[in-house]
N, C-alpha and C positions, 0 to 999 in steps of 0.2 A: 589464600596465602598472599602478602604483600608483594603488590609487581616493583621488582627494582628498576632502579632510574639511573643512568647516565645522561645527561646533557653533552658531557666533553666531547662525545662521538659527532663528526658534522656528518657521518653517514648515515645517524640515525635522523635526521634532518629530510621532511619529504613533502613534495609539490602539496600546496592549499589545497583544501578541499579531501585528503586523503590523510589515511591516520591509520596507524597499528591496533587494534584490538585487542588486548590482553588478557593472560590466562583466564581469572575468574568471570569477566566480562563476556569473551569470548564464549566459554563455556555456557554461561546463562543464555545467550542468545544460540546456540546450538540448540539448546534443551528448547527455548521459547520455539523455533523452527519445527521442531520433531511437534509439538502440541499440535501448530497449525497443521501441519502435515496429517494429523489424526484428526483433528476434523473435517479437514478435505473430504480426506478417503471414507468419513465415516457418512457425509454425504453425498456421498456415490463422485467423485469427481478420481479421476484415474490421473494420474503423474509424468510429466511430460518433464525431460532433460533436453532445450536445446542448446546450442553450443552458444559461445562468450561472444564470436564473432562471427560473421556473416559476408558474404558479396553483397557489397554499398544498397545495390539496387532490389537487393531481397529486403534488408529490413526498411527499406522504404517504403515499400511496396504495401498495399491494403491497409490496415488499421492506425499503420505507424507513418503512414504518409504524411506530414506536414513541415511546413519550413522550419519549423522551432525545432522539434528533435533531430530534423538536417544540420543544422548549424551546430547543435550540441552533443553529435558521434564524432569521438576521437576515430581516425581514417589510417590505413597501413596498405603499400602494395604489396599484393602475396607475391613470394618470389616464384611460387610453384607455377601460378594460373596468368602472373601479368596482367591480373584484376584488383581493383580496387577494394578493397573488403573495410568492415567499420565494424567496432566495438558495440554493440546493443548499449542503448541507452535507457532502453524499456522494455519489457520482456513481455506484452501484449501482441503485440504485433509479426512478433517470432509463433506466438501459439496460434496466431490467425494464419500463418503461414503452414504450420502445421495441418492445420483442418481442414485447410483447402486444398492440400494437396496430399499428406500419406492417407489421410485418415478420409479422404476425401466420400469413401463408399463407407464409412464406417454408420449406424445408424443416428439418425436425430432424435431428438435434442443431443449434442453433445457434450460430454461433461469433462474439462480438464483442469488440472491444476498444475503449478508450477513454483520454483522458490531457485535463487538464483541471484549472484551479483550486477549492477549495472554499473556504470561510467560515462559519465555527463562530464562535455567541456567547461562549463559553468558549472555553479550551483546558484540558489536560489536567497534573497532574504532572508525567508524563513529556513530554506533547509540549506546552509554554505556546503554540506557534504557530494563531492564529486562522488564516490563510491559509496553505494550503501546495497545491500539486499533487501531485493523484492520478490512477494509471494503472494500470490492470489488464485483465483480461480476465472473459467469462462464456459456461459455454458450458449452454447451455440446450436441455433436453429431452429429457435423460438422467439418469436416475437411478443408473447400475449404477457400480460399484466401478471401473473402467475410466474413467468421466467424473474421481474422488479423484486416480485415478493418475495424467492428463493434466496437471490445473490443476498440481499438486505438483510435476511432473518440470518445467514448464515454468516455475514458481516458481523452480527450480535454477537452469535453463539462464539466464534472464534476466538474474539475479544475478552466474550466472557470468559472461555476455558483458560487465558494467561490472564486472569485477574482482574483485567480490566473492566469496571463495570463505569454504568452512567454516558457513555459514549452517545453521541450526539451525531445523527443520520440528517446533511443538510443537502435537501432535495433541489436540482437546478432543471432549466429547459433550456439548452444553451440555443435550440434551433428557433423559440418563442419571439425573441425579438427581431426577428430577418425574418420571421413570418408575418407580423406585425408593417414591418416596414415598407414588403414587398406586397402588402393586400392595401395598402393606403398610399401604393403608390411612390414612395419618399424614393429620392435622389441616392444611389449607390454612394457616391461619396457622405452624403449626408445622415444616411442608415449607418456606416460603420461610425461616425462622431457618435451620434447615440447611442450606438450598442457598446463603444468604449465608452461611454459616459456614466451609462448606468452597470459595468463592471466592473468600475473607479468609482460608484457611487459618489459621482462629485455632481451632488447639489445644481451648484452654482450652473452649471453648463444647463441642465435639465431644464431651468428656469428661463431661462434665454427662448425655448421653444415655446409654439404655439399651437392655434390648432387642436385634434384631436390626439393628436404625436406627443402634444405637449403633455396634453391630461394626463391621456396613455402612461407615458413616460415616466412622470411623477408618481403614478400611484404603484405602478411597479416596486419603485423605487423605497415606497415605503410601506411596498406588503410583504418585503423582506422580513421575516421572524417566526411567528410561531405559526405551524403548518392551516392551524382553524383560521386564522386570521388574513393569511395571506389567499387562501383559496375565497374568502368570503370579499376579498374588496377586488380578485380580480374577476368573480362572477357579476362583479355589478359593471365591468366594462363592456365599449360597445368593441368587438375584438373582430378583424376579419375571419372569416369562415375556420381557413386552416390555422389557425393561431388560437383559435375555441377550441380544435379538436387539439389539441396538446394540450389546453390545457383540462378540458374533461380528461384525457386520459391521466394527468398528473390526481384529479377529484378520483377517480376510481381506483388507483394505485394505493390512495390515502384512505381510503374509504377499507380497501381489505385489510390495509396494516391495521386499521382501527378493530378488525374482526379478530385477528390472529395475533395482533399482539400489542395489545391496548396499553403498555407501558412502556414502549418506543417512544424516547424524545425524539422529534421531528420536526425542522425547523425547513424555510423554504424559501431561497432567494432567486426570485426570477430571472434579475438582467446577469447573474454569472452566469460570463463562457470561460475564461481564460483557464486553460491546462483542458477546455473539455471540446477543442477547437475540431477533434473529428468522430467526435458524438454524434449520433444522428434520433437519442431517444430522451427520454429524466435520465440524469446523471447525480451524481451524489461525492461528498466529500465525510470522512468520518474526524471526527472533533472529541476530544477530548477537555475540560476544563483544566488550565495551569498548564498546560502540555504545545512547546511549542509547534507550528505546524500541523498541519493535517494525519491524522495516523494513514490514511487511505484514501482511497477513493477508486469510481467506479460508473457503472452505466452504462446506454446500448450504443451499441456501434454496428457498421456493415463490415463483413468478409469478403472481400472483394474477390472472385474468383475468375478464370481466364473466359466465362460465359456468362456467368452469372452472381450472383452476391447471396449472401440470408443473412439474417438478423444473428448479431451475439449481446449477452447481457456479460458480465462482468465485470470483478472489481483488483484493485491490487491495494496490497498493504507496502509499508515501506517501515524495514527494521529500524532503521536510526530513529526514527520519531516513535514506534513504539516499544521499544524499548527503555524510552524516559518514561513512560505512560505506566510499565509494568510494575509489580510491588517487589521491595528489593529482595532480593535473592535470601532464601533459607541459609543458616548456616552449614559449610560445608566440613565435616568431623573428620579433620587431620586424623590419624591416630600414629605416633611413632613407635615401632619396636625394632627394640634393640637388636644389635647383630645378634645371629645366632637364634631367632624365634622361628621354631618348626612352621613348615608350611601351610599344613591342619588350622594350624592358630590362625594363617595370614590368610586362608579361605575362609576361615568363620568368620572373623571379624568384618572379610569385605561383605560376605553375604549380610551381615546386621548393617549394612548399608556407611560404614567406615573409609577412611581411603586412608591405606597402610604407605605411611614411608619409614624406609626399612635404612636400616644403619648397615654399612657394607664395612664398619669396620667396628672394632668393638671400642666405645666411647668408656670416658675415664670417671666422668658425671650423664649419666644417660638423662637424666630430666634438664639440662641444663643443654644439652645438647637435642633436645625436643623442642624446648622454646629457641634456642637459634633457627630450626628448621621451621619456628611458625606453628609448631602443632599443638591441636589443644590437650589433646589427650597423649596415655604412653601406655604402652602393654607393661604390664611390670609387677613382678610375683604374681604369676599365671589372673591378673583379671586389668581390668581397665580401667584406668586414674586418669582423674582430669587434673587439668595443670592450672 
């Protein structure tokens, strides 16, 4: 049905970055939610609800720890506790909090999922949206190459169940270049120019270097792309010790996808860190072509607990970007009947999948009074006419 519009109202007027959702819209991304929600649970990933807001220093705490989603939680003092509490801006970090501590004896690997609104101070170039819904999954307590391959193929499938096909899995090592910098020895101030250098892929700066940093640096730079490609010009590098072992382990992550699912696009940019700032494994963004922004993204991280930490993989999606990505919405079969249509009739018809609006008084032109209401169809002389 068409969403009506007022402008005259200044109270319908509301802060950047936030925006109304309406009926059909709304609805469609309801429907897209419940999809993902069934492929979650269909591979084994179990449903966690935590709350919208938090005491300040819990969603800081472990996975969600870094200055940028500091800066960008809207803050309230609770009047009950005379604590600080903050809006979730990211709902990872809420589920690491969970598993550290209710579920703390629950067995490993851990499997959970989650779907949920966030609220960011900012928004972003690509995404200006302050509020959007985020849904993913994390599965916790495994480290091995097997945990990549899980979240990834399951990134597909989800994608695929709302439509979305051809999506594009662009694999990073956000910790590869501070492994690099810190086995060759480079200047902390001068590691971070580089590592911003080559997540700005700006050229110009890279060129200015020398040395083996320099090389380094450069070919990185332009092994950025297709996954054979990029893995083959950075085995011809001389790499320090732990900067080799990330990146074999990025060769045998690539190597299984090639076994198990040989028609994944897979592209692979080394010097990205930025958004993947408390990664500590391959992290991944999902791409869609025409589609603006990121659908998701993803990757391993540590759970930080009051003793000790373990390994989680995980990824999240974000509705507003895929939602542009989905195919439009089927047609939805108004049906009108007239006042007065027994009830019998208003349960068959919903069961053949109709949605009845029902005249609460009895109309003078009932077909004329169907197309006011937007409907395509009318019950009328016991069967069903389209209008």
């Amino acid at each position: 049905m068409p969403e009506p519009e007022n402008d005259s109202d200044d109270t319908a007027l509301l802060p950047e970055g936030l925006h109304d959702t309406l009926t059909l819209e709304a609805e469609y991304q309801a429907e897209i939610v419940e999809k993902l929600r069934h492929c979650f649970a269909g591979y084994g990933y179990a449903r966690v609800v935590p709350p919208l807001l938090e005491f300040e220093e819990s969603l800081l705490g472990g996975a969600a720890q870094n200055n940028d989603r500091s800066r960008n939680m809207f803050r309230v003092m609770d009047p009950v506790s005379q604590r600080m509490m903050a809006v979730r801006s990211d709902m990872t970090g809420q589920v690491a909090r969970i598993a550290r501590s209710r579920l703390q004896n629950a067995p490993r690997p851990l499997r959970l999922s989650y779907t949920g609104d966030v609220l960011r101070v900012q928004g972003s170039q690509l995404r200006p949206e302050r509020e959007f819904t985020q849904a993913g999954i994390e599965l916790i307590g495994s480290d091995s190459v097997e945990a990549y391959v899980e979240i990834i193929l399951l990134a597909r499938d989800v994608l695929s169940m709302v439509g979305i096909e051809g999506a594009t899995i662009d694999l990073t090592m956000p910790l590869l270049v501070p492994a690099i910098c810190q086995g060759l020895e480079i200047e902390e101030g001068r590691a971070k120019t580089i590592r911003h250098a080559l997540d700005a892929k700006n050229i110009g700066e890279l060129e200015t270097l020398d040395g083996d940093i320099g090389h380094i640096s450069r070919t990185l730079l332009s092994a950025a792309g297709a996954a054979d490609k990029a893995v083959a010009m950075m085995a011809g590098l001389n790499l320090p010790d732990e900067a080799r072992k990330i990146c074999d382990e990025l060769e045998q992550l690539l190597a299984r996808l090639r076994e198990v699912a040989p028609d994944l696009r897979v592209t692979v940019d080394p010097g990205e860190y930025s958004g993947f700032e408390f990664q500590t494994g391959i992290s991944f963004c999902l791409f869609v072509r025409g589609v603006r922004g990121e659908l998701g993204r993803g990757g391993r991280y540590l759970v930080e607990g009051p003793e000790s930490s373990e390994p989680a993989t995980g990824f999240s999606l974000y509705l507003d970007s895929l939602m542009r990505a989905v195919p439009d919405m089927a047609d939805i079969k108004y049906i009108y009947c007239p006042f007065g249509t027994d009830m019998a009739t208003l349960r068959d018809l919903r069961a053949q999948g109709y949605r009845t609006i029902c005249g609460l008084e009895a109309a003078q032109d009932e077909k004329a009074e169907a197309g006011r209401l937007t409907c395509r169809y009318i019950w009328q002389g016991g069967k069903i006419a389209e209008i």
